[in-house]
Structures are given as C-alpha cells and as structure tokens.
PALO-158582 format. One record per residue: x, y, z of N, C-alpha, C in turn. Coordinates in steps of 0.2 Angstrom, whole numbers, plus 5000, padded with zeros to 4 digits. Atoms other than C-alpha are relative to their C-alpha. Layout:
N
   n.c1   n.c2   n.c3   ca.c1   ca.c2   ca.c3   c.c1   c.c2   c.c3
      X      Y      Z       X       Y       Z      X      Y      Z
...
***
This chain:
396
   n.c1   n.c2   n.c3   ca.c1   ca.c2   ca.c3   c.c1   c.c2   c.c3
   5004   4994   5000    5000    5000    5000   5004   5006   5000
   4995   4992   4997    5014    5012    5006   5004   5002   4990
   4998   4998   5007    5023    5008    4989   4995   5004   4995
   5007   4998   5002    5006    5011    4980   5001   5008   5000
   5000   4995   4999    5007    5028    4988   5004   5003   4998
   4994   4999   5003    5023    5032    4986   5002   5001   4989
   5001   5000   5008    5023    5028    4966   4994   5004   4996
   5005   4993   5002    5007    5041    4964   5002   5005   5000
   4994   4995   4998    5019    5052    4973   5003   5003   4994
   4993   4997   5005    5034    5050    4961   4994   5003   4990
   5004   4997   5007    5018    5053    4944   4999   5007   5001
   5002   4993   5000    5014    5070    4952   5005   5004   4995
   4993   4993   5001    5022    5085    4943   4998   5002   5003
   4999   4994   4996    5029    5098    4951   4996   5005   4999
   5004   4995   5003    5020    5113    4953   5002   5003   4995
   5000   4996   5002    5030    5122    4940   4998   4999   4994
   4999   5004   5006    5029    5109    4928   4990   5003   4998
   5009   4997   4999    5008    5111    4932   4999   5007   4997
   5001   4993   5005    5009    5130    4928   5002   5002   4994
   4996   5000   5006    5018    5127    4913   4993   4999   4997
   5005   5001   5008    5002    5117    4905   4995   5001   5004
   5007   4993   4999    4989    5129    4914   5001   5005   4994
   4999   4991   5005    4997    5144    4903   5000   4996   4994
   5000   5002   5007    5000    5132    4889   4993   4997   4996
   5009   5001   5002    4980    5127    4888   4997   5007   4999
   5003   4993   5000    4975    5145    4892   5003   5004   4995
   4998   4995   5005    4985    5152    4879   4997   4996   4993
   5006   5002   5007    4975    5140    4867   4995   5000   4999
   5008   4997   5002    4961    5145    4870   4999   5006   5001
   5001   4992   5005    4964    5163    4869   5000   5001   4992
   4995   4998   5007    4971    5161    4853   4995   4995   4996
   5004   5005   5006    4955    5149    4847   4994   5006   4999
   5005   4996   5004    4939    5156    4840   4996   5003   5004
   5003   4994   4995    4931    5161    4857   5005   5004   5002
   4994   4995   4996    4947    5168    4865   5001   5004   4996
   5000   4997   5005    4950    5178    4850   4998   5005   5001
   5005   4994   5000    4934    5188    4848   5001   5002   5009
   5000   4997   4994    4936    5188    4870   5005   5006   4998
   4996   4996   5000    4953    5194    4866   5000   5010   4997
   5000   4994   5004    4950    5209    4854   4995   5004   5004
   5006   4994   4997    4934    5216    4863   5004   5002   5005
   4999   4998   4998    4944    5217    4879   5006   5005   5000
   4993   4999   5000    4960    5222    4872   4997   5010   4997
   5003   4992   5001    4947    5239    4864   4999   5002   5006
   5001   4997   4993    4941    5241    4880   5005   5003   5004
   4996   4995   4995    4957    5243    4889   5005   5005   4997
   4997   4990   5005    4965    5255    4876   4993   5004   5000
   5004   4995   4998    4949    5264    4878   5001   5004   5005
   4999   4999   4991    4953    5266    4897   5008   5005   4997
   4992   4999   5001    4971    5269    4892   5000   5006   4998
   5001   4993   5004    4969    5283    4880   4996   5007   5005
   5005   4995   4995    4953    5291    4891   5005   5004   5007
   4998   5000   4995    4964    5290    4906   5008   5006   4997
   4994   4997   5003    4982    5299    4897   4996   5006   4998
   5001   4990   5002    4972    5314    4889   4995   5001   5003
   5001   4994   4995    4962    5319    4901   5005   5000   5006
   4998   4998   4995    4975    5318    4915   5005   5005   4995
   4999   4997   5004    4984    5328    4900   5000   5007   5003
   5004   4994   5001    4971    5339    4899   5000   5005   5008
   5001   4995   4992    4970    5345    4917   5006   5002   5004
   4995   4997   4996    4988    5346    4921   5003   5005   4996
   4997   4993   5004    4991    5358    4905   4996   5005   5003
   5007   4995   4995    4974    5368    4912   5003   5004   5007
   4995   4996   4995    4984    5371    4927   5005   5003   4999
   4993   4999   4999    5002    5373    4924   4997   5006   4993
   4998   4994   5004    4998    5385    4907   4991   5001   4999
   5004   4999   4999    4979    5390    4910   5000   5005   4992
   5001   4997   5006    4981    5405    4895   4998   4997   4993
   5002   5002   5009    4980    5392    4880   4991   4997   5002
   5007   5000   4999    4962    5388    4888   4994   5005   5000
   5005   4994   5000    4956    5404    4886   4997   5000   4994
   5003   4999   5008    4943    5406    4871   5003   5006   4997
   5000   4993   5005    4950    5418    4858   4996   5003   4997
   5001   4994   5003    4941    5431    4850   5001   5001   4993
   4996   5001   5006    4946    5426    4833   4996   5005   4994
   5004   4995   5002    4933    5437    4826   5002   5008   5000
   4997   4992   4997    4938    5453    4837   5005   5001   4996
   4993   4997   5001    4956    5451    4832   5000   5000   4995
   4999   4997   5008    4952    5450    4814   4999   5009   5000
   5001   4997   4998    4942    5464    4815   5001   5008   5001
   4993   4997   4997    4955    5475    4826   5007   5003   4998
   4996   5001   5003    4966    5471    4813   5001   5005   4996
   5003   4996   5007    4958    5477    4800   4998   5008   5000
   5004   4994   4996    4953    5493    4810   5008   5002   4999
   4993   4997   4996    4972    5498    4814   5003   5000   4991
   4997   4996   5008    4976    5495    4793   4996   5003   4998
   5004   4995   5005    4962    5505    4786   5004   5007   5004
   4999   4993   4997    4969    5520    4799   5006   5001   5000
   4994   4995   5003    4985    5519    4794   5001   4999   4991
   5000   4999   5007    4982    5520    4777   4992   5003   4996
   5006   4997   5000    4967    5533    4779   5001   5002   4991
   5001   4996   5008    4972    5541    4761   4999   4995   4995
   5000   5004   5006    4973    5524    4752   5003   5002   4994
   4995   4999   5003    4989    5529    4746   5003   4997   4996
   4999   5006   5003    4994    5511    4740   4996   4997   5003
   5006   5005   4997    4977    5503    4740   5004   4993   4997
   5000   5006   4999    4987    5488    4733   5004   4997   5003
   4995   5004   4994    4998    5484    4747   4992   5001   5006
   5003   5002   4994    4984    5487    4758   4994   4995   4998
   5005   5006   5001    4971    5475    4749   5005   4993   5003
   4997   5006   5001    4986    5462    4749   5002   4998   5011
   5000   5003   4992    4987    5464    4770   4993   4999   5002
   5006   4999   4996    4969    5466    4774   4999   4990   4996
   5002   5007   5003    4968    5449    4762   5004   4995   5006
   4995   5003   4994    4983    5442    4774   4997   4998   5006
   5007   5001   4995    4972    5444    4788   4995   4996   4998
   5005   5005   4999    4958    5438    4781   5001   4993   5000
   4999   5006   5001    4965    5421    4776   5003   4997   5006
   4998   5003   4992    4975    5420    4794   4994   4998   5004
   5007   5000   4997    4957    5422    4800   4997   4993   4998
   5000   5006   5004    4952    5407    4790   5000   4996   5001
   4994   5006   4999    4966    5395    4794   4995   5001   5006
   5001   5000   4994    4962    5398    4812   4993   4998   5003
   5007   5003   4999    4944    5394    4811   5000   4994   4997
   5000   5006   4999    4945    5380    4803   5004   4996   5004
   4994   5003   4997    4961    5375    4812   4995   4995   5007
   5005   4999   4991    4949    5378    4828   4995   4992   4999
   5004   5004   5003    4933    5366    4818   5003   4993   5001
   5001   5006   5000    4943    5354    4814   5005   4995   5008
   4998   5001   4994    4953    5351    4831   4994   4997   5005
   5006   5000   4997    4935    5352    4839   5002   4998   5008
   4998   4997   4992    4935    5353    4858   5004   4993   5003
   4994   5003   4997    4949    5344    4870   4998   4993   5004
   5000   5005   4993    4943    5334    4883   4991   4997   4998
   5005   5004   5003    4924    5330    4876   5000   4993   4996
   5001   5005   5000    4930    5319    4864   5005   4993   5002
   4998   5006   4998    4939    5308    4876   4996   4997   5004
   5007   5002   4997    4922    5302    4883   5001   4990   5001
   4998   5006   5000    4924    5282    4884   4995   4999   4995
   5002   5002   5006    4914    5281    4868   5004   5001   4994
   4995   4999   5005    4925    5292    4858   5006   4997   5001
   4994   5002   4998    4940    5284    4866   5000   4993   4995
   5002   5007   5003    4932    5266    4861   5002   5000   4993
   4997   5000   5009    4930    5272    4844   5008   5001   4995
   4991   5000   5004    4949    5278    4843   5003   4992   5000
   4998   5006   4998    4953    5260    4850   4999   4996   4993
   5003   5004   5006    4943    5255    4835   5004   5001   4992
   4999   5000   5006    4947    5262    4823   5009   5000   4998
   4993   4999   4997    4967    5263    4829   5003   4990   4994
   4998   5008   4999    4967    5240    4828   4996   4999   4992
   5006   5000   5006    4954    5240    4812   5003   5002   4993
   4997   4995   5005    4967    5254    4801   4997   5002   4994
   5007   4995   5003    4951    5263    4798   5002   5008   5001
   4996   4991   4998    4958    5281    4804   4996   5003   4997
   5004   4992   5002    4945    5293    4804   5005   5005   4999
   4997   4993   4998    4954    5306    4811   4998   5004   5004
   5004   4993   4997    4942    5316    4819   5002   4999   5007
   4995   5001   4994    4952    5307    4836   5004   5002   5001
   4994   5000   5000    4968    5310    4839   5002   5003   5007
   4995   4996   4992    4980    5312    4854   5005   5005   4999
   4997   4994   4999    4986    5328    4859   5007   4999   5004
   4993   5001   4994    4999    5323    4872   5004   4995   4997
   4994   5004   5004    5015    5314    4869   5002   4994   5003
   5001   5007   4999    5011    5299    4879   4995   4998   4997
   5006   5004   5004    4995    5297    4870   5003   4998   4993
   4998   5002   5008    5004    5297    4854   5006   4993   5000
   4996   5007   4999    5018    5284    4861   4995   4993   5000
   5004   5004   4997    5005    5273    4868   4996   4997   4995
   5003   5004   5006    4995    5273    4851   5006   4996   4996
   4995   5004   5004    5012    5268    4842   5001   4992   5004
   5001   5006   4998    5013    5253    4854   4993   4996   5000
   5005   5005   5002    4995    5247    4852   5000   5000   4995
   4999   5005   5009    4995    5247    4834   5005   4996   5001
   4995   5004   5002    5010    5237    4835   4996   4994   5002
   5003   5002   4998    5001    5226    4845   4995   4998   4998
   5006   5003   5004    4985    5226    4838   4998   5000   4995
   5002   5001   5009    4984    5226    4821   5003   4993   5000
   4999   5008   5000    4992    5207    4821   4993   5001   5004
   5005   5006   4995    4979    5203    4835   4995   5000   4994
   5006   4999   5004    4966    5210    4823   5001   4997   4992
   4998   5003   5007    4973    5202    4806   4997   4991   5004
   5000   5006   4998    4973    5185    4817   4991   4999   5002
   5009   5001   5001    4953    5188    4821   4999   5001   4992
   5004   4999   5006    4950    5192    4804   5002   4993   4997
   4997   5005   5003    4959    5175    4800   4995   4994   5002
   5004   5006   4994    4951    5164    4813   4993   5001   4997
   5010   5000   5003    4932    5171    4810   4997   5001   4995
   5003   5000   5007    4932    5174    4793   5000   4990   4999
   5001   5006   5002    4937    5156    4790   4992   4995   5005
   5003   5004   4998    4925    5150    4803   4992   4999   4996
   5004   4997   5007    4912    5161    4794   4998   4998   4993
   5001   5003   5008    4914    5154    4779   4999   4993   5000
   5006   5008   5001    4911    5135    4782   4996   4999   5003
   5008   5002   4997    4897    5139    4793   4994   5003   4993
   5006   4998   5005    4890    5150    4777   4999   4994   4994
   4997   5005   5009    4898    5134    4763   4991   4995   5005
   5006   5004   4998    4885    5124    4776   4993   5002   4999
   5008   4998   5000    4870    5133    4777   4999   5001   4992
   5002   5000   5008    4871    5136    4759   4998   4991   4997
   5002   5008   5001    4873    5118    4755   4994   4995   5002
   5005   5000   4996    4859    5114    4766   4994   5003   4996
   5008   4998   5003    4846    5125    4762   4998   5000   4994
   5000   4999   5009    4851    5129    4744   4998   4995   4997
   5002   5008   5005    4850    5112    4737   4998   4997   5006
   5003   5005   4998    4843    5103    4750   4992   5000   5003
   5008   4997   4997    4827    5112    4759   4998   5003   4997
   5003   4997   5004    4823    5125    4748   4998   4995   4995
   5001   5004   5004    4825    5112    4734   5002   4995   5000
   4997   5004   5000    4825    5096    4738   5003   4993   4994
   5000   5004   5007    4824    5088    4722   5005   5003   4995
   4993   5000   5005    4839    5099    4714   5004   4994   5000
   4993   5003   5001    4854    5090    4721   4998   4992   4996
   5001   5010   5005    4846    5070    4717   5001   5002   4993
   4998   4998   5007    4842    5078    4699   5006   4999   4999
   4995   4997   5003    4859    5084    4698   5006   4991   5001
   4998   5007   5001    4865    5066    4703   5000   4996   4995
   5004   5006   5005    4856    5057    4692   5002   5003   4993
   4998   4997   5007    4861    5069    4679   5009   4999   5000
   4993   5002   4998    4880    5066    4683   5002   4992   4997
   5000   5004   5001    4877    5049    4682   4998   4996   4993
   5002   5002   5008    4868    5047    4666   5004   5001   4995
   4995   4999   5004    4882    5056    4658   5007   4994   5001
   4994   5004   5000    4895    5043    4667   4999   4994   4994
   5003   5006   5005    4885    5029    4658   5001   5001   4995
   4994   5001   5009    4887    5037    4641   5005   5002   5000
   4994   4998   5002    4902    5043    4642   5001   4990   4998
   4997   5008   5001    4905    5023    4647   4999   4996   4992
   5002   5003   5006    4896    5017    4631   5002   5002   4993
   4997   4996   5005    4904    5030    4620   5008   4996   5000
   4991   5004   5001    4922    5022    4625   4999   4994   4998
   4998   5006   5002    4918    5006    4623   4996   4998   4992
   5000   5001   5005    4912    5007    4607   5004   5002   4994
   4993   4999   5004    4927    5015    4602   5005   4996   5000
   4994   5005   4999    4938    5003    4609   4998   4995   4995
   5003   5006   5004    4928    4991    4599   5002   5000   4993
   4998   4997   5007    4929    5001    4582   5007   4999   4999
   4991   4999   4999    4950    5002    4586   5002   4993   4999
   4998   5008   5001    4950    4984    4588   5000   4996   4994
   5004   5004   5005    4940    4979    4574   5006   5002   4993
   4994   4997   5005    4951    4992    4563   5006   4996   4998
   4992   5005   4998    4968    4984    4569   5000   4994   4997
   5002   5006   5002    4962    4967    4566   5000   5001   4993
   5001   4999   5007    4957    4970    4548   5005   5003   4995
   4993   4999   5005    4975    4979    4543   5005   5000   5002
   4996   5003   4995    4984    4971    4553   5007   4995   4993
   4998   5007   5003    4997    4958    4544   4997   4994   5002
   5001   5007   4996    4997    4940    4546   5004   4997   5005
   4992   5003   4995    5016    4937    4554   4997   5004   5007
   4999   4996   4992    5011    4953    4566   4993   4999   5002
   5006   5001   4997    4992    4947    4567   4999   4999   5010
   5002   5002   4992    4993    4937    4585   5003   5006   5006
   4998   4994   4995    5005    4951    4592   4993   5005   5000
   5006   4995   5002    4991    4963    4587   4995   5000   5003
   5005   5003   4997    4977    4955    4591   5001   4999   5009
   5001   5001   4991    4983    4952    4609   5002   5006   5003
   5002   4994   4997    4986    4969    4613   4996   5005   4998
   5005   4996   5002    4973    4976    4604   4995   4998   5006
   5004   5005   4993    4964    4962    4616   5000   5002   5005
   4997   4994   4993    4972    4969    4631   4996   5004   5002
   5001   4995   5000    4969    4984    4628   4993   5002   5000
   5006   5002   4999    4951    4979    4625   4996   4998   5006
   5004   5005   4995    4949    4970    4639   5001   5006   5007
   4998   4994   4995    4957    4984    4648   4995   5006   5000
   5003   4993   5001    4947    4999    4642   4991   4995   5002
   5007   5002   4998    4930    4987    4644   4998   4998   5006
   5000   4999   4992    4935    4983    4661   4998   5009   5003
   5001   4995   5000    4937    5002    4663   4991   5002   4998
   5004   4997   5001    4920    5006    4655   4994   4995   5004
   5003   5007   4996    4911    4989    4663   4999   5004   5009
   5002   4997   4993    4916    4999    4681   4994   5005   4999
   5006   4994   5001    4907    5014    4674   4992   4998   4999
   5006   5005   5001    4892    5005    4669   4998   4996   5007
   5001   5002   4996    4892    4998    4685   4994   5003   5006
   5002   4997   4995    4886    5012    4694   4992   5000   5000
   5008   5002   5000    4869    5012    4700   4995   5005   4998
   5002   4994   5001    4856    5023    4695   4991   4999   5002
   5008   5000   4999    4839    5023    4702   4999   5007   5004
   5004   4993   4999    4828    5039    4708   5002   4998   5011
   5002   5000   4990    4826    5031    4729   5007   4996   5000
   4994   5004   4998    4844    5023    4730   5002   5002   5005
   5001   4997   4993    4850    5027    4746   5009   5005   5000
   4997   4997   4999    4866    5030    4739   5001   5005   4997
   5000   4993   5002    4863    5046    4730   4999   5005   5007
   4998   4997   4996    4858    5052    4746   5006   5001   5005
   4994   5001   4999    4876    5046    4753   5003   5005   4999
   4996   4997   5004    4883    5056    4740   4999   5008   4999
   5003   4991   5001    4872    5072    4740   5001   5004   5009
   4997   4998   4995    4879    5072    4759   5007   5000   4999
   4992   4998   5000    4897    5071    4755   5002   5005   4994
   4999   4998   5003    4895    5082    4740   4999   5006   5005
   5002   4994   5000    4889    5097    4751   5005   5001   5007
   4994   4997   4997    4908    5098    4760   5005   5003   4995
   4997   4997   5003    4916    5100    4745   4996   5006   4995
   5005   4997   5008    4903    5113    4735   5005   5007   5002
   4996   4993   5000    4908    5131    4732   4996   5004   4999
   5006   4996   5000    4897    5145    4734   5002   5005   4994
   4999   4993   5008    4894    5156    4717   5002   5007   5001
   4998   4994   4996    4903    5173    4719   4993   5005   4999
   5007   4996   5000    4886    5181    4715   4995   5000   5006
   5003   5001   4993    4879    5174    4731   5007   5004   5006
   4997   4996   4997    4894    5183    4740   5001   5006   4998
   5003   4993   5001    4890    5198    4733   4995   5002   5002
   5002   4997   4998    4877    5198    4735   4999   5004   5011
   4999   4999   4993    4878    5196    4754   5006   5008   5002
   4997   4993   4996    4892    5210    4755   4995   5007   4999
   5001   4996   5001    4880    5221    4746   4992   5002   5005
   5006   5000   4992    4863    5216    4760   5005   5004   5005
   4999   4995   4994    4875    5220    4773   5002   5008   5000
   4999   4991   5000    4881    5237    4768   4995   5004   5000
   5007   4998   4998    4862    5240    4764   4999   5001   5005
   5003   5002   4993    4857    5234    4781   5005   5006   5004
   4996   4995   4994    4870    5247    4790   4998   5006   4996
   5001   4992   5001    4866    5262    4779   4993   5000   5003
   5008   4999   4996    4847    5257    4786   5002   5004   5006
   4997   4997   4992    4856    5259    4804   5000   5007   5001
   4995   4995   4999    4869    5272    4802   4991   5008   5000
   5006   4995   5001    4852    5283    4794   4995   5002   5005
   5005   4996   4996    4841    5281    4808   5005   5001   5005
   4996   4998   4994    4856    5283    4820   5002   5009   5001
   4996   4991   4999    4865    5300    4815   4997   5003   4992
   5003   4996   5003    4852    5306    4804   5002   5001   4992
   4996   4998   5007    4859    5301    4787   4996   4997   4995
   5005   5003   5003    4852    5298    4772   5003   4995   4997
   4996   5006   5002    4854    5282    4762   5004   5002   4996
   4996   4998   5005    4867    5287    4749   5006   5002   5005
   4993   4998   4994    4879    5293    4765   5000   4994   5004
   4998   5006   4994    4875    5278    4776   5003   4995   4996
   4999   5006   5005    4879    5266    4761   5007   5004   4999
   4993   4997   5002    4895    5276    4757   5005   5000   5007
   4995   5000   4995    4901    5277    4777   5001   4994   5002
   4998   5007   4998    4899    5258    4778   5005   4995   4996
   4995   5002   5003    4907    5254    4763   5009   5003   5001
   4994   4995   4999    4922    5267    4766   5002   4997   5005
   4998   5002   4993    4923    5261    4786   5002   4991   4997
   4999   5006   5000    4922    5241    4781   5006   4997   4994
   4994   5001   5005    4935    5242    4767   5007   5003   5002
   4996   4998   4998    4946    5250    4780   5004   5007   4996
   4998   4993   5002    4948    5268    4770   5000   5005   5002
   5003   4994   4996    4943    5279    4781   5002   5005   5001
   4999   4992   5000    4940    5295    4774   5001   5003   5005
   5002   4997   4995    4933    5303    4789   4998   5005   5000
   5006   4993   5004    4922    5316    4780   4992   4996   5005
   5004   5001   4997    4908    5307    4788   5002   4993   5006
   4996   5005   4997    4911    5297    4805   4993   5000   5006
   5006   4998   4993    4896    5295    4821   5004   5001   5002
   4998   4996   4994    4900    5308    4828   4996   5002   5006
   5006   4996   4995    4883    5316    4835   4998   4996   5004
   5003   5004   4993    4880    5299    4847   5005   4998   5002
   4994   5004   4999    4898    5293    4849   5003   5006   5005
   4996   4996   4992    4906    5309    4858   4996   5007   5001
   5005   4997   4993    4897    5317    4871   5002   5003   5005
   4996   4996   4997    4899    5330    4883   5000   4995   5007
   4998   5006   4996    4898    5315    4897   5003   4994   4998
   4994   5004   5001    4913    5306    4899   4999   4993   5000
   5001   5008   4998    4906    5289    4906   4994   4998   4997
   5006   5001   5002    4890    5289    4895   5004   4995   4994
   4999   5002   5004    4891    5276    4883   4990   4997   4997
   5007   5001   5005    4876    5275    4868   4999   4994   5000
   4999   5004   5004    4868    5259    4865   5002   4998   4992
   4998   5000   5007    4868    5263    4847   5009   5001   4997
   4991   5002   5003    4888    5265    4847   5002   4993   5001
   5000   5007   4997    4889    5248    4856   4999   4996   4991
   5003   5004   5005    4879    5241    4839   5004   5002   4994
   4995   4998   5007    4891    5253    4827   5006   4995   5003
   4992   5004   5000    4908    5244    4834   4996   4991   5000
   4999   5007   4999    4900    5228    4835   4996   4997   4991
   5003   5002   5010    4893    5229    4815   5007   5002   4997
   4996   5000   5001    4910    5237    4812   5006   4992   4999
   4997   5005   4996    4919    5221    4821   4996   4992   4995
   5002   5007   5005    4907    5208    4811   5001   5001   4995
   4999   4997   5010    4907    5218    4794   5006   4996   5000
   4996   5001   5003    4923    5215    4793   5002   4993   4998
   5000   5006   5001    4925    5198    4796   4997   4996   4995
   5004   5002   5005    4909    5195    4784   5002   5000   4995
   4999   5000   5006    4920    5203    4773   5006   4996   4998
   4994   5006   5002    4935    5191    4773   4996   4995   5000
   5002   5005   5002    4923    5178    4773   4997   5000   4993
   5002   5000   5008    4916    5182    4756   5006   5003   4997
   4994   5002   5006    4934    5184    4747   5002   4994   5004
   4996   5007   4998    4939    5168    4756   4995   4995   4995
   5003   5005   5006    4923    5159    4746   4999   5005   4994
   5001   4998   5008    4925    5169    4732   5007   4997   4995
   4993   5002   5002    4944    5165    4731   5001   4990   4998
   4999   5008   5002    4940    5146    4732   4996   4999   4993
   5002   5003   5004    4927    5148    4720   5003   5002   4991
   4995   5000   5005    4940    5156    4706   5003   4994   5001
   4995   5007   5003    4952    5142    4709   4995   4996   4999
   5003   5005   5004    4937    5129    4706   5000   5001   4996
   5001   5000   5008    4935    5137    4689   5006   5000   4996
   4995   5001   5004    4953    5137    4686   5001   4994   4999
   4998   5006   5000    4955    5121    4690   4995   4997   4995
   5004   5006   5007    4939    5115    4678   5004   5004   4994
   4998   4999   5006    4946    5126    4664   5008   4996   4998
   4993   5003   5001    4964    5118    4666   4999   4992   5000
   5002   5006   5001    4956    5099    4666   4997   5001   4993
   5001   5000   5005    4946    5104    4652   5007   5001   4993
   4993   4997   5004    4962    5112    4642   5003   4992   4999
   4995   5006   4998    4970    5094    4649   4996   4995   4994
   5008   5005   5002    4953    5083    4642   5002   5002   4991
   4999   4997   5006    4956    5094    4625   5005   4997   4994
   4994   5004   5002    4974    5088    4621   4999   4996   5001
   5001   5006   5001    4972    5072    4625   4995   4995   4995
   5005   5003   5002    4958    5071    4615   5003   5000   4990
   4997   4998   5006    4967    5078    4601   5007   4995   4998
   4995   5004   4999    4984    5069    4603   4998   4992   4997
   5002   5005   5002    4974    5051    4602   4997   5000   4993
***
C-alpha cells in the first residue's frame, strides 16, 4: 500500500511543471475562435481606458500649469481689430494695393484659424469612453478617421505601441472568423440551397451526373471496339497474334474500365445518392454572386442603421459603411453626434451596435473573398482539366 502511495507520489508533477500546462491550455484557448473575439473586445476596451485616462490627466495638468491656452479667443475681434488699425494707417489709400494684399493676409489668417479651431474640435469632450472606444477601433481595424487623435505625447507613444500590438491581434481575428464564417455559410448554403429550399435539385443533379458517366461509358467502349475491329482487319498476318493480343488487352482493359462505369447504379430512391448528395455538400463552392450579394445586404442593412442613428440619408449611410468596412477611412463622415458626448462615462447603446457591425462587417468581409477565392480556383482548376481533356483528345 505504502509503495502504491509512494509511486502516485513520484507521477505527480511539480507545481512548476503544472503552471507550465495551465498557461499552455490558456493560451490555446485565447488564441481559438472564442478567445480571439474575448481577446480583441477586451483588448478595445482597455486601450479605451488607456487613452481616456492619458488625455484627460493631459488635459487637466496643462489647464493648470499654462491656464492661458484655455482661454477662448476672439478670433473674430482680432480679425476685425486688425483690420481697423490697417484701414487708419492708410486713411488716404495711398497704396490701395499693398493694403488690399494685407487686409487679404488677415483675412485668410482668420480662416486658417477657424478652421484649424473646427477641425481640432474641443479637447477633453471627445475623450468620453465612447470616443475613446471608437479611437481603439478604429486605431486595431486601420480605419483612421481622424476626427480622434491624441494631443499629448504619451497618447501618441502609447497609440504607436497598440498598433503594434494590435493590428496582428486584429489580422489574426479576421483570420480565425472569417474562416470559421465561411464554412458555417459553405454549410448553410449547401443545406438550404440544394437541400430544403429544393430538395429535388441535388438528386436531379446526381442522376444527371450519372447518366452522363453511363454514356460517356458506352461512348468508350464502342470505340475501343471500332480500334480493335480496325487493327484486326489491317493488321498483317506474321504481326496478326501480336496485334490482336494487345489490341485484346487493351480491349479488355478499356471494357473493364468502362464495365466499372456501367456499374454504377442509377435509380431515383437509391439510398446512395443520398450518401453522396451528403458528401458532395463539404466539397461545394458558393457562386461569387451569392457573396456579393451578401456584402451588398450587409452594407444596405448598416446604411438602414447608420440613417436612423446619426440622421443620414441612404446614399451617405451606404457610402460610410462601405468606406469604414473596406478600411479607407476617409473621415468626412464618422458618428459623431451619438459617439462623443459632453459626458465622459455615457456610453450609447447605438455606438455599442456601430463597433459591433464594424467588428462583424469586417469579418463577413473576409469571409466572402475567402469563398470567392475558392470559387476562382474551382473554375481554374475545371478550365485547366478541360484544356488537359482537349489535348488528350486531340493527341489520340
């Protein structure tokens, strides 16, 4: 018993060996198909925090230490002011074209500075944990609106480090989910398309398969037949039995071959058509017009959204889901008006459902060129069997 004991003893491992394949399970199941999507949602959310928390502590200790650049200017006034101080020193309009070319100087300083102002847009509002989110997003995603951006110069290190970071993690979800994406769509296609919508395609299409194996068969073997009969008839007499015996062969060879093919069976209730119309719907390939179409529903389906969200009409909604989900982001249109908010902790449900249509779009969209790409090489590969079927047929 004691040995017993003892010998259970010497099987344990050591704790460190046990932490070893703790971390080494845990790290395969982050890096599988739930752990993944866990990974990326958490990894937004804490560059959200991260960002949030660097420019606003930023923002409040510039506020303090130089209060002056917080002060509103008077961009108006000082145009204005300006322009008052040149008209009064050049009351005679002495050289009205030196003074057009400064009062113009001014104007377009004025300009710049209002735009400059616009597009900066105010400091510490859009670091809200929504806009923060959406910087997160659109940072790992290499969507860059723009309308975000860190002011401080650890906001800016800090994003150099999370892209580094996370554009792999996010290449590696689009890797993982599109593929998973795509044979759960090869499935449901295969399924509904040919099976439940129409359950009498795929058999037809068996049976049709089948008919042709038949005549192909009976088309062979009355060639071989015709070849033989030829041979035989201008043959010699000295090279008659060579001839004849591998014409024979060759006969016996090619009607064995066509004898398999004739073999197969062909009835409407057979049970193996059904056998085969389940192992045909692993290998099938979805038509790239059915993945078109899908990318062109989903784009629809968000400009519906985006439209009722931030008041857009269709023709802008359809154009900021294609631009956002193709990863070009202009940044001429971005939700703005529910995304950053003058409360910092407010989070919209309808931005929630923008990053999580962003997050699946994309995926959707790697799965439709992942089955579009399969379904190019099937057509290369039937035109390059054909090509092959062609020359052989010529050659003989």
């Amino acid at each position: 018993m004691s040995s017993r004991r003892s010998s259970f003893r010497r099987k344990e491992k050591p704790a460190f060996e046990r932490f070893k394949d703790h971390c080494r399970h845990f790290t395969a199941f982050m890096f599988s198909n739930v752990g993944i999507i866990l990974l990326v949602t958490f990894y937004i959310i804490g560059g959200a925090f991260i960002f949030q928390g660097i420019e606003i502590f930023e923002y409040e200790r510039l506020k303090l230490e130089k209060p002056h650049r917080f002060i509103a200017r008077n961009y108006s006034g000082e145009c204005l002011t300006r322009i008052w101080e040149l008209t009064a020193e050049n009351i005679s309009f002495f050289d009205h074209h030196a003074y057009r070319k400064r009062v113009n100087d001014v104007l377009l300083e004025y300009q710049r500075a209002i735009v400059k102002k616009q597009l900066k847009g105010p400091d510490v509002e859009q670091w809200s944990f929504s806009g923060a989110f959406l910087y997160s997003l659109t940072v790992i995603t290499t969507i860059g609106y723009g309308n975000i951006t860190p002011h401080s110069e650890w906001g800016k290190l800090v994003t150099i480090l999370y892209a580094i970071i996370g554009m792999p993690l996010f290449l590696l979800y689009l890797s993982n989910i599109g593929d998973v994406l795509a044979k759960s769509f090869k499935w449901i296609y295969s399924k509904v398309c040919l099976c439940r919508i129409c359950p009498g395609v795929a058999k037809r299409r068996i049976i049709r398969e089948r008919r042709k194996m038949r005549q192909l068969a009976r088309a062979l073997q009355m060639h071989d037949m015709e070849n033989a009969r030829g041979s035989s008839s201008y043959s010699s007499s000295s090279s008659n039995t060579t001839t004849s015996n591998s014409s024979s062969s060759d006969y016996t060879r090619s009607s064995h071959h066509s004898s398999s093919l004739m073999d197969i069976p062909f009835s409407d209730s057979d049970s193996d058509i059904e056998r085969e119309i389940r192992g045909s719907t692993d290998e099938i390939t979805v038509p790239v017009t059915v993945c078109v179409f899908v990318m062109v529903g989903y784009i629809l389906w968000g400009a519906l959204l985006f439209g009722r969200w931030e008041d857009w009409n269709y023709l802008d909604g359809s154009y900021f889901c294609l631009i956002s989900l193709s990863s070009i982001g202009f940044g001429d249109l971005v939700p703005g008006d529910r995304v950053i908010t003058a409360d910092r902790d407010k989070v919209e449900v309808s931005f929630i459902l923008c990053a999580v249509y962003l997050l699946l779009g994309m995926a959707v969209i790697a799965m439709c060129f992942n089955l579009m790409q399969e379904q190019v090489v099937h057509n290369i590969r039937a035109v390059k069997r054909g090509f092959k079927a062609c020359f052989r047929c010529r050659s003989s």
